[in-house]
C-alpha positions in Angstrom: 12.8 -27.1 2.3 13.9 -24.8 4.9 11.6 -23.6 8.0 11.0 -20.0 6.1 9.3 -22.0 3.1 7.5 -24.0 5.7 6.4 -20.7 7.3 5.3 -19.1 3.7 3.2 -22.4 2.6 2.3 -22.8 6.0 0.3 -19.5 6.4 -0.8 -19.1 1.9 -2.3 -22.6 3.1 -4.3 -21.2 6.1 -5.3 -18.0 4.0 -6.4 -19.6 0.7 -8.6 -22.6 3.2 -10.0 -18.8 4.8 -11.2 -17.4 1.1 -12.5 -20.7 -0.1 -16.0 -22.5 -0.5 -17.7 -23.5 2.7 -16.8 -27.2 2.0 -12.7 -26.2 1.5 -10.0 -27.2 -0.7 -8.2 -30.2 -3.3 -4.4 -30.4 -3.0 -4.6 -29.6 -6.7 -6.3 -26.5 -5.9 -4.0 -25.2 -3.1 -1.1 -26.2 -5.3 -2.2 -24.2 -7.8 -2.7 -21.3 -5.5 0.9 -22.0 -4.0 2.4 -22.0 -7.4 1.0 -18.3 -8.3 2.4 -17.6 -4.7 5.8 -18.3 -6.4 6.6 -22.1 -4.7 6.4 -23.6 -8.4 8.5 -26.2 -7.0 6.3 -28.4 -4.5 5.1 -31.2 -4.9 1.0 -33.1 -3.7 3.3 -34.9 -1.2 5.0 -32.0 0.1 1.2 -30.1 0.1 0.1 -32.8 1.9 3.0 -33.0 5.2 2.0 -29.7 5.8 -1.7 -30.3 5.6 -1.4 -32.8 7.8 1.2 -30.6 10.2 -2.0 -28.0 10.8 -3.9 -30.7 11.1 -2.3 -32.0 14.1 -2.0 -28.6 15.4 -6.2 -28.2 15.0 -5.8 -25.6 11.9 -7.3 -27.2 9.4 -9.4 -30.8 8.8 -10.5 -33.1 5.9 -14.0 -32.3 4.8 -15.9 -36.1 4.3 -16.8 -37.3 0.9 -18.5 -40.1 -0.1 -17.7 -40.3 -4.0 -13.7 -40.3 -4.1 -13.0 -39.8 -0.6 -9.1 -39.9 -1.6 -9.7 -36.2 -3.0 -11.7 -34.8 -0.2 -11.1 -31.2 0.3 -9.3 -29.6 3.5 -10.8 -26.5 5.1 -10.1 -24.3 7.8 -11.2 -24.7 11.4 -12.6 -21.9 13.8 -8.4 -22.1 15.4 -7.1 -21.6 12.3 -9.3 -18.3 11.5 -7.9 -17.6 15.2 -4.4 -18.7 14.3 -4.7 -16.0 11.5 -6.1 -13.0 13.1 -3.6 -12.9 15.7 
């Protein structure tokens, strides 16, 4: 994957966590949202280093759940809106 793809799922990840539910996200969700974006081929684990890329960077966190936890939903922090609108 070159940094341009990077860039593109990078910020379609930041603005579909923006227009979602209060409580975020699945992978499954976002990769479905990626794949009408065009990136048809990524993969969960490919989702998931870049989830965990804004993450580090404050963008976006794991929402807790008790039932499942392994499919808790991301969403997007109070940076990441300010990531966005600048």
């Amino acid at each position: 994957m070159n940094a341009e793809t990077r860039q593109l799922i990078r910020n379609s990840v930041l603005r579909m966590l923006e227009a979602a539910p209060v409580n975020g996200l699945a992978v499954s969700m976002l990769s479905i949202g990626l794949q009408s974006r065009g990136l048809r081929d990524i993969t969960d684990d490919e989702i998931k280093a870049e989830l965990q890329y804004l993450a580090d960077k404050g963008f976006v966190v794991r929402t807790k759940q008790n039932i499942s936890p392994e499919l808790s939903p991301w969403r997007i922090t109070a940076e990441g809106r300010d990531e966005l609108a600048s």
